[in-house]
C-alpha angles and dihedrals in degrees: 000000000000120000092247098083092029085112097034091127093049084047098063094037092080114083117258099227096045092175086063097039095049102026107023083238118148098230124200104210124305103330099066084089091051096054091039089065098035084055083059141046115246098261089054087056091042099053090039097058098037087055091052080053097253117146111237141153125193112254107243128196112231082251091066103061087068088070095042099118087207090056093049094048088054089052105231092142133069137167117242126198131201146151087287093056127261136312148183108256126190108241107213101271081235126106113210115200107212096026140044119242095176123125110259123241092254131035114216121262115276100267092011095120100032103104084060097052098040080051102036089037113039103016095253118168115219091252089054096057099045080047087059100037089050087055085051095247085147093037142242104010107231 
């Protein structure tokens, strides 16, 4: 038997009309559940349904992680500065116990660390990267 009917049993179990079921709504179709929620903020929804035993979360947008009080007490989130100006980085949501993964408070210049990784990298001498910056290679020279 496939696996699509494997919780059939678990499947028509739940009622067919859920707004009624859960809410004693009298629901037209499927937007009674639509208008139910419209009709209530999130928190409202959330609570409500958790309290009829269904499992929910609130839909978030990626912007709102960064004013959820639990996210910002973990510190997964710093403010890095460069040439550019600052911005809000995503520190890894790890803890190590002997190092810091955390972002820096600064972020290195764009090209700043460019001669190491042409020599470390790829094996460049000194004279063959100014070669190539004075060819423009890196572009316009400032």
């Amino acid at each position: 038997m496939g696996t699509r009917v494997l919780h059939r049993a678990a499947i028509l179990a739940v009622p067919a009309r859920p707004c009624r079921a859960l809410f004693g709504l009298k629901c037209a179709g499927r937007g009674g559940s639509l208008r139910w929620s419209n009709q209530r903020s999130v928190a409202d929804c959330v609570a409500a349904l958790e309290a009829a035993g269904v499992p929910c979360s609130a839909y978030g947008e990626p912007g709102d992680a960064l004013d959820d009080p639990h996210l910002a007490a973990r510190g997964l989130f710093s403010r890095v500065s460069d040439a550019a100006g600052s911005f809000v980085g995503v520190n890894p949501p790890w803890r190590m116990s002997r190092a810091s993964a955390e972002l820096g408070e600064r972020g290195p210049a764009v090209g700043a660390d460019g001669d190491a990784v042409l020599g470390d990298w790829l094996a460049l001498g000194p004279a063959e990267i100014d070669a190539l910056r004075a060819a423009g290679a890196f572009g316009a020279s400032t």
